[in-house]
N, C-alpha and C positions, 0 to 999 in steps of 0.2 A: 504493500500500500504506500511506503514512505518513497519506494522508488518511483511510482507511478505518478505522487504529486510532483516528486522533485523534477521528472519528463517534463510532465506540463507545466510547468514553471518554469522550466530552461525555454520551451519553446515559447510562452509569454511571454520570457525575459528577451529572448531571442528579434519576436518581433517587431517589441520596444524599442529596442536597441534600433532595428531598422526606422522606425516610424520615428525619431530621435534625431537621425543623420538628417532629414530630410523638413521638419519641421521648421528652422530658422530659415531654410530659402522665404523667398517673394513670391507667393502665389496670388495673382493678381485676376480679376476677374471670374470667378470662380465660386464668388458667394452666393451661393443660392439663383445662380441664373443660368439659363441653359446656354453651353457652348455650340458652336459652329462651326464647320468644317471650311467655309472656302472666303476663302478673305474678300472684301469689299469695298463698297464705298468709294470715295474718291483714290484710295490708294490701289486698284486695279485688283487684278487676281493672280497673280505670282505669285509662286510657296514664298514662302519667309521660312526662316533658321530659329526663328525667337531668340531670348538669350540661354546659349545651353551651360553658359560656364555659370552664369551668378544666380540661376533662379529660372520659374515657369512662369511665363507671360502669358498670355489668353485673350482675345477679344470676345465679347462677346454676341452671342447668336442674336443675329436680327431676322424677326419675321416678317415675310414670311418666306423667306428662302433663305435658307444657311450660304453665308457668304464670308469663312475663314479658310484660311491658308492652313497648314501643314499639322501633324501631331504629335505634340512631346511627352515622350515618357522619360520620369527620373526611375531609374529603379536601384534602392541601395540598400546593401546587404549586410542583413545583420549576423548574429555569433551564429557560428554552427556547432550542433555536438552531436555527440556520438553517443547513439543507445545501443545496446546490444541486449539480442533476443533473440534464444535457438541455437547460438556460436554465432552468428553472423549479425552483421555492422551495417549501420545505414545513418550515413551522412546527408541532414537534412539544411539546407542553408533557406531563409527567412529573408524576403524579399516585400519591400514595402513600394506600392508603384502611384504615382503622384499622374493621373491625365490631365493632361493643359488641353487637349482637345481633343477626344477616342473620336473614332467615326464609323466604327461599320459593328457588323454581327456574321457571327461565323457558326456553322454549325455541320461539324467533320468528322470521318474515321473515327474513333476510338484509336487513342495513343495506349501501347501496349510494350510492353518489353524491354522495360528499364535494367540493361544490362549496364555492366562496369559501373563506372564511373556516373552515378546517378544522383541527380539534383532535384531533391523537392521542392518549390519555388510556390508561396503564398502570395499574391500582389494585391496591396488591398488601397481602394480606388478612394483618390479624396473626394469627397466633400458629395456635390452631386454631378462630377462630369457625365456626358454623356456620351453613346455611341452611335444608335439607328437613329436616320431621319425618316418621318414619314412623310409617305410619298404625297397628302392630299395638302398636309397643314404646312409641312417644313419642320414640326417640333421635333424636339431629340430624345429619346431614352434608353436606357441601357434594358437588355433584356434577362435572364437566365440563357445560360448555353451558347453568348456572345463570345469567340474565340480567337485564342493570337496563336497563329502556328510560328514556329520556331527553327530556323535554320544553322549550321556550322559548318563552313568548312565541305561546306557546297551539297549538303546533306539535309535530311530534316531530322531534328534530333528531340523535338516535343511540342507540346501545345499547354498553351494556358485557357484553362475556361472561366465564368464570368457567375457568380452564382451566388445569393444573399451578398451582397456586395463588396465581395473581393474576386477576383483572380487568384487560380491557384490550380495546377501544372507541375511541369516536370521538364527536364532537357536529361540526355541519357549520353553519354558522351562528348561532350561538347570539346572541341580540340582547341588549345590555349595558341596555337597559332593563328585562329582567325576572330571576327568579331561576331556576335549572336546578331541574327538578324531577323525583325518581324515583320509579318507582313498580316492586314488584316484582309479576306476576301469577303465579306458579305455573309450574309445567310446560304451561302451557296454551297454546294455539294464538291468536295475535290478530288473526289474517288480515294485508290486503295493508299494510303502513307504508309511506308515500314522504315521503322527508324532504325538509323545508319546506311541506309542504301538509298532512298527514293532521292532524286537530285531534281524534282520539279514537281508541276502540277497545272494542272489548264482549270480551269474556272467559266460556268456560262450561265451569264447573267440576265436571261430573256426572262424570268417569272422577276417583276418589280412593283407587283399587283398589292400585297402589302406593308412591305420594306426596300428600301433601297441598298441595295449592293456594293456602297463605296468600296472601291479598292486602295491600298496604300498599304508602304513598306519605307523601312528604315532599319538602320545599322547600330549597333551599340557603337560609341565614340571612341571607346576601348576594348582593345580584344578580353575576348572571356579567360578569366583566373578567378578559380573560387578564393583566391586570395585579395582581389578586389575587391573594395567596401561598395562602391555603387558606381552604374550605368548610366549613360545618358544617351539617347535615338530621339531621332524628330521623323517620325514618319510624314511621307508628303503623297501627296494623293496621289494616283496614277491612273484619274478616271476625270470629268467632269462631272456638274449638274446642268441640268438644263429645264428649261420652264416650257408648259406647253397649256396652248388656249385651246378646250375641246369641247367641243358640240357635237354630239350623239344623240340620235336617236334612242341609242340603246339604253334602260335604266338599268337593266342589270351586270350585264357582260362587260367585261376589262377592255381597254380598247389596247387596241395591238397595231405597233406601225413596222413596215420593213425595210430592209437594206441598211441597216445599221452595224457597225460591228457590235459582237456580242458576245464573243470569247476573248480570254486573256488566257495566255500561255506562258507560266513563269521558270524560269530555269535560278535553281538554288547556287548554282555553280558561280554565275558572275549576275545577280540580279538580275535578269534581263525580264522585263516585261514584251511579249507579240502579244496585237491583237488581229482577229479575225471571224470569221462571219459563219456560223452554223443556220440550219433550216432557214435559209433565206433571207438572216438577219432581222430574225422579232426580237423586238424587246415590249414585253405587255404592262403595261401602267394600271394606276387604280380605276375603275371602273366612274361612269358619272360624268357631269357637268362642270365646266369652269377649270380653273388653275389645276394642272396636274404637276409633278415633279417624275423625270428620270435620271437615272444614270448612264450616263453615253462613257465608249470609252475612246481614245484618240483614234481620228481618221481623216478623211481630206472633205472635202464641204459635198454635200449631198444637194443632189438639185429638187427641187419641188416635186413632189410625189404626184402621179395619176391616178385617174379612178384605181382602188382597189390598193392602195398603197398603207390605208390604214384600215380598219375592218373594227365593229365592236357586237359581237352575236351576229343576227340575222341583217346588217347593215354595214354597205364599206363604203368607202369615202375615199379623201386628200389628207395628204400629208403638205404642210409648209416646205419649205427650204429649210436646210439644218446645216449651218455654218463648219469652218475646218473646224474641229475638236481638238482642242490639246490638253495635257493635264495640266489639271486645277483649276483648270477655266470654270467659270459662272455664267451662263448664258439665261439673262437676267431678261432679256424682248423674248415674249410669250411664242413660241412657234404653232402658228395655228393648225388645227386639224378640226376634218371637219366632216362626219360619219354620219349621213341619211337616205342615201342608197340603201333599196333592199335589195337584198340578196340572197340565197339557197347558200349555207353553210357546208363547206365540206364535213362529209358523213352524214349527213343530216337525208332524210325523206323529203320531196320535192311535192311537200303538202301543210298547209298551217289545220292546225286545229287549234280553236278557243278556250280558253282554261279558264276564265272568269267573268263577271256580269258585267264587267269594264269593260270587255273586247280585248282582252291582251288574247295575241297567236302566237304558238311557239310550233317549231317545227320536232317532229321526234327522231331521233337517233336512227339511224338503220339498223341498229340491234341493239340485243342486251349485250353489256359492258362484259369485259373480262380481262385480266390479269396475267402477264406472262410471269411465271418464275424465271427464266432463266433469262431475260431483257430488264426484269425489273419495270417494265413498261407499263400500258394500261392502252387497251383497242377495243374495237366493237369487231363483234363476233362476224365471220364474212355471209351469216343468212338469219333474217328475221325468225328463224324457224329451227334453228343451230342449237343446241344445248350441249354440254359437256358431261359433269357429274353423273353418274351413273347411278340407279334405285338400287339401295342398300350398299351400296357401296361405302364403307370406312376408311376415309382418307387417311388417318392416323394421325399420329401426334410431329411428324415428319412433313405434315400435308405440304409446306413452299417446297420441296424438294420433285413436286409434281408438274407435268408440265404448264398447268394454268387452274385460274380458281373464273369460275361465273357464275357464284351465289355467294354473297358477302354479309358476315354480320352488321349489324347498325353501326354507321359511320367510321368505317375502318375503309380511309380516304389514302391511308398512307403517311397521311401528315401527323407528325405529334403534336393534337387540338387540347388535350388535356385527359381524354380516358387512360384508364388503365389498358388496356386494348385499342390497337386502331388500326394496324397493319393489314392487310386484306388475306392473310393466309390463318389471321386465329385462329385459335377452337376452343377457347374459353367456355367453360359452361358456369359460369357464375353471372349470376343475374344483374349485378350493377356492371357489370366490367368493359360496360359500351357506353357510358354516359359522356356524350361529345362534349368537348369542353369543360371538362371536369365535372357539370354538372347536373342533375336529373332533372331538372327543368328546360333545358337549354335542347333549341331545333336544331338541325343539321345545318340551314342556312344562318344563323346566329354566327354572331361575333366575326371573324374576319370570312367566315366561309368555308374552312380548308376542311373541315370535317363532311361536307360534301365531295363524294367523288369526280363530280364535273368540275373541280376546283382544279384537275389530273392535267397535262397535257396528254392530249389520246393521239396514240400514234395516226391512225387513219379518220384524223376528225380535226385536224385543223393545225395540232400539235402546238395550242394556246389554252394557258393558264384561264380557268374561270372562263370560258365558252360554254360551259355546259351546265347542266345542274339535276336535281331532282324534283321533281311535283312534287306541291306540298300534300298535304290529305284533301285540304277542301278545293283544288285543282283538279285532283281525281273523281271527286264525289261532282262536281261542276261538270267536266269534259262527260264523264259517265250515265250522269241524271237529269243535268240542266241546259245543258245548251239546247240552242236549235236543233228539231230530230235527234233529240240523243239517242233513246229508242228504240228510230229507223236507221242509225248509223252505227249498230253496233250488231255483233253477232257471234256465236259460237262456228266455229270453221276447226278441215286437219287439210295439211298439207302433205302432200307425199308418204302418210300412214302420221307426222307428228301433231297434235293435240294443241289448240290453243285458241286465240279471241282477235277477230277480225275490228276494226276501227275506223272507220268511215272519218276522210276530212271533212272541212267545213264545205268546201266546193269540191262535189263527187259527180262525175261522169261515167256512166257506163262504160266499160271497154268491151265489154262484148254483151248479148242479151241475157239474162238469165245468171250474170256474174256473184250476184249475192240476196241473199235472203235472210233479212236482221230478224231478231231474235236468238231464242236460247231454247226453242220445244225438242228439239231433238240433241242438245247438250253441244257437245264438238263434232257431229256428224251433221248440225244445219248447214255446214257450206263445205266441200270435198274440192280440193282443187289438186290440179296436177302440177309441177314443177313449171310447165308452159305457162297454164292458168295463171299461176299465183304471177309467174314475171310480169301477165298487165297487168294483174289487181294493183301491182307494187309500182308499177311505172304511173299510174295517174292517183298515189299517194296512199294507199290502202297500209295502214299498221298492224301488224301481227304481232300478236302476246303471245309468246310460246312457254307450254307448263314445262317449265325447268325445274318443277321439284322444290324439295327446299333439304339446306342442311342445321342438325341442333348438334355442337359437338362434334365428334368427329366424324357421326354418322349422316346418309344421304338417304332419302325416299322419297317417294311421290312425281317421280320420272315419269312422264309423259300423261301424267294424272291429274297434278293440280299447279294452280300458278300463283306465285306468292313476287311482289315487288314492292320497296320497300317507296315508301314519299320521304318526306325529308324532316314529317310533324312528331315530335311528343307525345306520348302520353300521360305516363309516368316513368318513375325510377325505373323501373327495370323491360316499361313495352313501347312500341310506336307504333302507329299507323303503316298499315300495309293494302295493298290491293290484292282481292283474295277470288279465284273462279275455281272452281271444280266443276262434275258433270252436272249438280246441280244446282249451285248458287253461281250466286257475281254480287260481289261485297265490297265496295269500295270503303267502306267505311270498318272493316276489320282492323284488327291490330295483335301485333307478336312480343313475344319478346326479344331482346334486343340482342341477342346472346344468340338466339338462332340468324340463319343464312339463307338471304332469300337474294333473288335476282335484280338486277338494276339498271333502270332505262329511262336516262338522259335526254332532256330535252333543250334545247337550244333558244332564246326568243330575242 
C-alpha cells in the first residue's frame, strides 16, 4: 500500500514539476476565449513563428471565420522514475503541453507495441485552447479522441490522444539523433500505422459535413533526449479555409462540390506534404443554407464550375471560381454555389414518391443496403429483389469475417454516435446496446446524423457523405396509408420465385396491360413477375420490398417469409419502429427491438 501511494505521488510530483517549468512563460490570449487557427485582419494570412524562445503568444478567434496563423506547442518535461513490477522497469516521463492555438481532430489506428525504449507522455492542455472548427458557425472545440500522431527519425513512433482534458500517449523509440515531429490530420482515417517501420500516410479529407479536417505539422526545436527538460514546435497549417455562399434547394442532404484536391500524402522521412485528387475531387460540406466553411488543400485556381459541379440530394447546380490555394490562406469572399436543378441521384430509382402532407419527394435506393467485410465499404445490393442471409442460418460470433452483412441492428452506421454497439457486423443481444447516441430517447436522425446509415458514402450511390438516409416511422405510415392512392399503389408481388411488396410512385404509367394489381388478397402471389417483367415495372419507377428475413443474435430466419426494415424513429430504451409485411399483415406502424437485424432502404430527397 505504502508503495502504491509513494507511485502516485512520484507521478503527481512528477507532473508538477512539469506544469512548474512552464507556468512563468507569457500566455497571452488565452483566457477564457476561443482561439483561431488562420491569422487575419489587416496583417494578411502568413504562418507567423510566434515567440518560441520567451513564451506563447495567441491571437484570438474572430467570428465568424477563424482567421490565425500557425500552432504552438510548449511541451516540458518533468522527473521520470522508475517503478518496477514482475522484474521488469518502465520508464514513464511526465509531459505538460501549453496550446497557443490546437487546430484539428484526429481519430487513428490504435498505437500498439511499445517496445525498447518506451515513453509515456501525459500532455495536459491549458486553460481552454481549442482544436475543431465547425464547419457552419467557425467556433472551436476540443473533442474526446482528438489526436497528435508522432514521428522520428522518418518513422512513426506514437500518438497522443485528447480525453477529459489532457493529452496523453506514448513514442516507442524515439532516436536522439532526430527531432519529434507532429502532425495533426483531422478526424480523418490514416489507415494501418506500425510503429518503427511505417514512414508515411495519405489522409482524404472529402466527409467535412461535421468537422473540418485542418491539416498541420511541426518539428520539436530540439532533437528528442529524454534528458531534455522541455520542447518547443509551432505547427503551421498545411491546408487553407475557405468561405462559401450556398443556396440549395436541398434541406437535408450535405452539399458536395468537385474537382478539388482532397488527398494529402505525407512522407515521415523528410516532411513532405502531396496533394491530390480521389473520386473526382469531392469534398462534402454541412448541409443547409447561407455561410458554409471548408477545408481546401493547396492547388492552382479552379475555374467556375458547370451544371453538375456541385450536387446536394436530389439537386445539382454551380460551383463559383475557387482561387490558387496555398497554405494558410483565409479565403474570407464567400464563393458562391448555387444547387436547384433537379436531378435522379446516382443509385437512386428514377421515381419520386411523397413521404409527407407537405409534399416533400424522395427518391428510393435501388436496393437494400449492405456491407462489404473485406472493403470495409457500404453499397446497395445489385437487385431490388437480392437478399443475402440465409433462414436459420448462424452467423457466429466471427460474423465481419463473412463476406457481407444486409440486415443491420438499430443504428450501427459505422460511426462511433455514442452506443455501446454501432459497427454493422454486431450481435449483441443485450437490449440497451443500440441506443444511438448514447441515449434511449435519441432518433437515428438526431444530433449530427452519423448514426444513420445514409450518413455512409455508398460505393454505387454517389460515394457522398449524408446523401442518403432512413424514413422516419411517420414517413412510412404516410407513403403506406396517406398519400394519394396509397391503397391503389401498393401490393403484395414474387419475382422470379422471391417474396416481397411492390410500391407504386406518385406518377405510375403502365408498361404493359395487366402489369399490376394493388392489394394484398392473395398475400405475395397478387403480382408474379418474371425477371423481363419486373425490368419494366422497375424502368418506369416500380419499388420492390424484398422479405430478407430478419437476424436476433447471431441467428437468421424468416428468408423469403417476412420483411422487416428498420425507419430511423424511437421508441423506447430498448425498441424502434420498423416496417413489418408477412403473408398476412402490412404494418407500418410495428416496432422491434433494437438488438435484433433487420434490412435497410435509403432514400434520397
Amino acid at each position: 500500500m505504502k508503495r502504491s501511494k509513494f507511485r502516485r505521488g512520484t507521478l503527481v510530483f512528477s507532473l508538477a514539476m512539469a506544469v512548474n517549468l512552464v507556468l512563468p512563460l507569457s500566455v497571452s490570449g488565452q483566457g477564457g476565449g476561443a482561439d483561431g487557427f488562420f491569422r487575419g485582419g489587416s496583417e494578411g494570412y502568413e504562418n507567423r513563428d510566434g515567440d518560441v524562445s520567451g513564451g506563447i503568444t495567441n491571437e484570438s478567434f474572430d467570428a465568424p471565420a477563424p482567421l490565425d496563423g500557425g500552432l504552438l506547442i510548449m511541451l516540458a518535461a518533468g522527473t521520470g522514475y522508475v517503478l518496477r513490477k514482475r522484474k521488469r522497469f518502465r520508464c514513464v516521463m511526465m509531459l505538460a503541453l501549453l496550446f497557443g492555438m490546437t487546430q484539428c481532430k484526429k481519430n487513428v489506428t490504435d498505437f500498439s507495441g511499445f517496445y525498447g525504449n518506451c515513453k509515456n507522455i501525459t500532455l495536459a492542455v491549458e486553460r481552454d485552447s481549442k482544436a475543431d472548427i465547425n464547419p457552419v458557425t467557425g467556433a472551436v472545440t476540443f473533442v474526446d479522441g482528438d489526436e497528435i500522431i508522432v514521428a522520428n527519425n522518418g518513422k512513426y513512433v506514437g500518438r497522443l490522444v485528447y480525453g477529459k482534458g489532457v493529452f496523453a500517449g506514448g513514442v516507442a523509440n524515439a532516436d536522439a539523433s532526430d527531432y519529434l515531429h507532429f502532425y495533426f490530420f483531422g478526424n480523418k482515417d490514416v489507415g494501418e500505422l506500425t510503429a518503427g517501420s511505417s514512414e508515411g500516410c495519405s489522409v482524404v479529407i472529402s466527409d467535412q459535413v461535421t468537422s473540418l479536417p485542418v491539416i498541420s505539422y511541426g518539428a520539436s526545436t530540439e532533437k528528442y533526449s529524454p534528458s531534455v527538460s522541455s520542447y518547443t514546435a509551432c505547427l503551421r497549417n498545411k491546408c487553407a479555409l475557405a468561405k462559401f455562399d450556398v443556396s440549395t434547394s436541398s434541406t437535408y442532404a450535405a452539399t458536395c462540390i468537385n474537382g478539388m484536391n482532397n488527398k494529402v500524402t505525407v512522407s515521415f522521412g523528410d516532411a513532405s506534404f502531396a496533394y491530390s485528387q480521389v473520386n473526382d475531387g469531392k469534398i462534402t460540406i454541412a448541409p443547409g443554407n447561407g455561410t458554409r466553411y471548408a477545408i481546401l488543400l493547396p492547388q492552382d485556381a479552379v475555374a467556375e464550375g458547370g451544371a453538375g459541379s456541385a450536387f446536394s440530394g436530389r439537386y445539382s447546380g454551380t460551383r463559383g471560381a475557387v482561387p490558387e490555394i496555398t497554405v494558410n490562406a483565409c479565403i474570407s469572399d464567400g464563393i458562391p454555389i448555387v444547387i436547384n436543378e433537379p436531378m435522379v441521384p446516382e443509385g437512386a430509382i428514377n421515381a419520386l414518391f411523397t413521404v409527407n402532407a407537405d409534399g416533400k419527394q424522395v427518391y428510393f435506393s435501388k436496393a437494400n443496403l449492405s456491407y462489404m467485410f473485406g472493403t470495409k465499404s457500404w453499397e446497395f445490393l445489385p437487385t431490388q429483389y437480392t437478399t443475402y442471409e440465409r433462414d436459420s442460418e448462424n452467423v457466429g460470433a466471427e460474423y465481419y469475417k463473412k463476406y457481407m452483412a444486409t440486415l443491420f441492428c438499430w443504428g450501427t452506421s459505422g460511426y462511433n454516435h455514442g452506443a455501446h454497439y454501432y459497427m454493422p457486423y454486431n450481435t449483441s443481444d443485450e437490449l440497451t446496446d443500440y441506443n444511438v447516441y448514447g441515449d434511449p430517447t435519441k432518433n437515428i436522425f438526431d444530433e449530427d446524423g452519423r448514426a444513420d446509415w445514409g450518413y455512409n458514402e455508398i460505393s454505387n450511390g454517389g460515394m457522398t457523405n449524408k446523401q442518403w438516409r432512413v424514413l422516419t416511422h411517420e414517413e412510412w405510415v404516410y407513403l403506406m396509408e396517406e398519400r394519394t392512392d396509397a391503397f391503389e399503389k401498393r401490393g403484395g408481388a414474387t419475382i422470379n420465385g422471391k417474396k416481397g411488396f411492390v410500391l407504386l410512385p406518385d406518377d405510375w404509367t403502365d408498361p404493359y396491360e395487366g402489369c399490376f394489381v394493388p392489394g394484398y388478397a392473395n398475400a405475395f402471389s397478387t403480382n408474379t413477375y418474371t425477371l423481363d417483367e419486373w425490368a419494366q415495372m422497375e424502368g418506369v419507377g416500380a419499388v420492390f420490398l424484398a422479405t430478407a428475413g430478419r437476424r436476433c443474435g447471431t441467428g437468421c430466419f424468416g428468408t423469403n417469409k417476412y420483411l422487416f426494415i428498420w425507419t430511423s424513429s424511437v421508441l423506447s430504451d430498448q425498441r424502434a419502429y420498423c416496417m413489418f409485411i408477412n403473408s398476412s399483415t402490412i404494418n407500418p406502424n410495428r416496432d422491434d427491438d433494437k438488438r435484433c437485424a433487420s434490412s435497410v432502404r435509403l432514400v434520397c430527397e
